[in-house]
C-alpha positions, 0 to 999 in steps of 0.5 A: 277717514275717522268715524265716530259713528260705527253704523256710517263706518259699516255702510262706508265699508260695504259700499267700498266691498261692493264697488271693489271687489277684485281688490278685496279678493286680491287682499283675501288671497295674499292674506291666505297664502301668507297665512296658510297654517293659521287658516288650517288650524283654523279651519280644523278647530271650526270643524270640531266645534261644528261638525254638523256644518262638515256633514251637510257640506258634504252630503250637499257634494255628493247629492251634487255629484249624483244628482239627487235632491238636497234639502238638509239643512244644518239643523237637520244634520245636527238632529242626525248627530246627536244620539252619536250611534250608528243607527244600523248597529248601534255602534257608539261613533266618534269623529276623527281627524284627517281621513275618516275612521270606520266609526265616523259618522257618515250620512246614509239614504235610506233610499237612495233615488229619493236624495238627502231630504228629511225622512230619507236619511240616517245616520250609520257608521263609515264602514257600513255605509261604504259597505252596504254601498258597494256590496249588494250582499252586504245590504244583509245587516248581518253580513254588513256587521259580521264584515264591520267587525272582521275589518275594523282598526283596531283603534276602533275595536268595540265590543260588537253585538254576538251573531246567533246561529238563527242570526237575531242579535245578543247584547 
């Protein structure tokens, strides 16, 4: 059926998804296990075009998994990504790819209870939010960041702020 009117063809092609949808979904799946590698580039470059997008999927997990408010949205995300420096050190971060360095930019609730909303949240550096999330010692910032420098890759290695003795920070 030819259509010379591309608004009849939109309203035919909807109705036909809608009155079919296993069909659809069948043809989708097909079309993704014959074309698995395509659908995983194309996944990856939609990731580092978009990161705010991967970023609000998964802290949107784990407030799931904790059961903790979630009202970020993905220009909430985009805000936090912006600066691209951990807001506890101050540490420059950069995305990865693959599994996440410990320069990635992880989201952090400032208090946890109250969940991933706008004003509870920052962003941090991997490390030192898995740090600060297991260790109860390391919600010190000092010993956070003496530990972030003795465990960083060396891939990541930066030149980190110098500790005092009286424990203040130099640049």
């Amino acid at each position: 059926m030819a259509f010379t009117d591309p608004e009849r063809k939109r309203a035919y092609d909807r109705a036909y998804r809608e009155a079919n949808p296993e069909k659809r979904r069948a043809a989708q799946h097909a079309w993704s296990a014959a074309n698995r590698e395509k659908r995983r580039a194309f996944s990856r470059n939609y990731d580092e075009a978009h990161p705010e997008v991967r970023a609000v999927c998964n802290a949107h997990r784990r407030a799931k998994r904790y059961g903790v408010p979630f009202t970020l949205t993905r220009a909430d995300a985009h805000e936090l990504l912006a600066p691209m420096r951990c807001s506890a050190t101050g540490l420059p971060l950069a995305h990865s790819k693959g599994q996440p360095s410990a320069l990635s930019p992880s989201i952090d609730r400032v208090e946890p209870a109250r969940g991933y909303v706008p004003g509870n949240v920052r962003l941090v550096c991997q490390r030192f939010n898995e740090l600060r999330g297991t260790d109860p010692v390391s919600h010190d910032f000092r010993h956070a960041l003496r530990v972030l420098a003795e465990t960083t890759c060396e891939t990541d290695r930066v030149n980190l702020p110098a500790l005092t003795p009286a424990g203040s920070l130099q640049q």
